[in-house]
C-alpha positions in Angstrom: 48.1 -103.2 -29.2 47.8 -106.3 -27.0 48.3 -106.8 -23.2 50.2 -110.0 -24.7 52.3 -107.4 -26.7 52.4 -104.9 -23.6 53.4 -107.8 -21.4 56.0 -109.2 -23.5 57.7 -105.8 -23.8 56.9 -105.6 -27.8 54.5 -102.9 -27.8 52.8 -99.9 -25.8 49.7 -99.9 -24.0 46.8 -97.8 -24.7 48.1 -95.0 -23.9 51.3 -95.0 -25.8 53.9 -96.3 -22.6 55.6 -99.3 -22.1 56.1 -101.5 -19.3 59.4 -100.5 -19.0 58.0 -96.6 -19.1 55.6 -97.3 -16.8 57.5 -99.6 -14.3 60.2 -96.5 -14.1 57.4 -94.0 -12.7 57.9 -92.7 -9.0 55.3 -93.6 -6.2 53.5 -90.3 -7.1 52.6 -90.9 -10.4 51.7 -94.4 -9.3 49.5 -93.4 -6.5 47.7 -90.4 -8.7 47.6 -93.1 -12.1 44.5 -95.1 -12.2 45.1 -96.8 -15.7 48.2 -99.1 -15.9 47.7 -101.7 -13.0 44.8 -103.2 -15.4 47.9 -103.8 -17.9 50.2 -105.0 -15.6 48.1 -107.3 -13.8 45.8 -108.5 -16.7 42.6 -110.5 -15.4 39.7 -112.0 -17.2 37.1 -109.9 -16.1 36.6 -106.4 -17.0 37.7 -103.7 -14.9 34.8 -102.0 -13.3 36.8 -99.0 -12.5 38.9 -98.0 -16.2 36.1 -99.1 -18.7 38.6 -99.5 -21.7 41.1 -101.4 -19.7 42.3 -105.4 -21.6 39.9 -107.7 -20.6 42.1 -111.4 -20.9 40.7 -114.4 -23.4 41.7 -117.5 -22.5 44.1 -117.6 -25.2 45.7 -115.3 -24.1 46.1 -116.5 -20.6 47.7 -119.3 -22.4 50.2 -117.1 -24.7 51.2 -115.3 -21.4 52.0 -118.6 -19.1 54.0 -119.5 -21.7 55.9 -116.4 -22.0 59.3 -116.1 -20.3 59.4 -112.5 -20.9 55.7 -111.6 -19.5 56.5 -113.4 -17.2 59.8 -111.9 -16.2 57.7 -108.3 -16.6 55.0 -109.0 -14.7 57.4 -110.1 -11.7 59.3 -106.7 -12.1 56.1 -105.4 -12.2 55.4 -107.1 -9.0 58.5 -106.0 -7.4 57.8 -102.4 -8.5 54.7 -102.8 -6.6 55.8 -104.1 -3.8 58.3 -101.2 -3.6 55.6 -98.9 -3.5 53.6 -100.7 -0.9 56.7 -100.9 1.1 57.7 -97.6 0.8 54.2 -95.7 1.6 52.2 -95.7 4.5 48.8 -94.2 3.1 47.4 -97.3 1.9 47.3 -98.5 5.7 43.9 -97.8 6.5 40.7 -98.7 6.6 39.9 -98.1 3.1 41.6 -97.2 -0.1 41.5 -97.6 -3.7 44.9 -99.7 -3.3 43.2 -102.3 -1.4 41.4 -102.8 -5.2 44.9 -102.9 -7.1 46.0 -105.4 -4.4 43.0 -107.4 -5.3 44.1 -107.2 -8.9 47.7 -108.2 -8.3 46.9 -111.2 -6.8 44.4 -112.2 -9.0 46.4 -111.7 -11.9 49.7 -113.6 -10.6 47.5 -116.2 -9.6 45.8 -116.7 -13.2 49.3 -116.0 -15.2 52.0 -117.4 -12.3 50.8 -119.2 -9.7 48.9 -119.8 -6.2 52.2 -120.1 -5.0 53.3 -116.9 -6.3 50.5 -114.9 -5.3 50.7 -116.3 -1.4 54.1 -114.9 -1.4 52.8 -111.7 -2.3 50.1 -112.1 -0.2 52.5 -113.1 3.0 54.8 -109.4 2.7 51.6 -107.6 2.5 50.3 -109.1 5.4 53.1 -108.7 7.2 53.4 -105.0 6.2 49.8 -104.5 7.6 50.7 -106.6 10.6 53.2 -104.4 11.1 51.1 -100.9 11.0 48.9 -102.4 13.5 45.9 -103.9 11.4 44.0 -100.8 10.4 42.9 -102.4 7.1 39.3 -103.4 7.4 38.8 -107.1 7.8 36.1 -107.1 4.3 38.8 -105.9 2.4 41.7 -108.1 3.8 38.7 -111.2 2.9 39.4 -110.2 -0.6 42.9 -111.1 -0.7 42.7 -114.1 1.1 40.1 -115.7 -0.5 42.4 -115.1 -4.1 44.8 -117.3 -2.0 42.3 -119.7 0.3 44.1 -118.6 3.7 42.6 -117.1 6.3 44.7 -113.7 7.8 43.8 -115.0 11.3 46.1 -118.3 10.3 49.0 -116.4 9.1 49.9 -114.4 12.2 
């Protein structure tokens, strides 16, 4: 069981759900879950926070940016996300383990997508936390936008 598999909808993660499994989960189980968003948003660096989480190869990075359908997963899986982030207000503070996941995202749609993909992510975020009145704390909001080399300051 790969995250190449898991990505390209061929197999289950490590614990037994798909993608499609896991992208049909409600914001609950998302919020309380702490082991999927490594396999959705594969990086090359382990995960300090789920030890046994898929750790990319460079390969592998290659087999997925090739990939229509990981592709086309990971960008529901983006979507899903951005649902969730949309749709919940808790994550709009000053710190929260979601600031972490949003890390991750970007990261990962970065490495398997694109920069440009990831600003645009980046971009309704912001504007979502623009919205609720900045309450994020600036060292966590540095994160994000130095995965995308913009400044927050610029975008608003």
């Amino acid at each position: 069981m790969s995250v190449v598999s898991f990505l390209t909808g061929e197999s289950a993660d490590a614990h037994g759900r798909t993608i499609e499994a896991v992208l049909q989960q409600d914001d609950e189980w998302l919020e309380k879950e702490h082991n999927y968003i490594q396999w959705l948003f594969p990086l090359l660096d382990e995960s300090e926070q789920v030890h046994d989480a898929p750790v990319l190869s460079p390969e592998e990075v290659e087999l997925l940016r090739q990939s229509d359908a990981a592709l086309g997963n990971q960008q529901q899986a983006v979507e899903r996300m951005m649902h969730f982030y949309t749709n919940n207000d808790h994550w709009l503070t000053t710190m929260d383990h979601n600031h972490l996941r949003i890390t991750r995202i970007l990261k990962s749609v970065q490495l398997l997508q694109s920069l440009v993909a990831a600003e645009a992510i980046y971009n309704r975020l912001m504007e979502r936390v623009h919205q609720a009145g900045d309450p994020i704390d600036p060292k966590n909001i540095a994160f994000w936008t130095d995965v995308v080399g913009l400044s927050y300051e610029s975008r608003f």
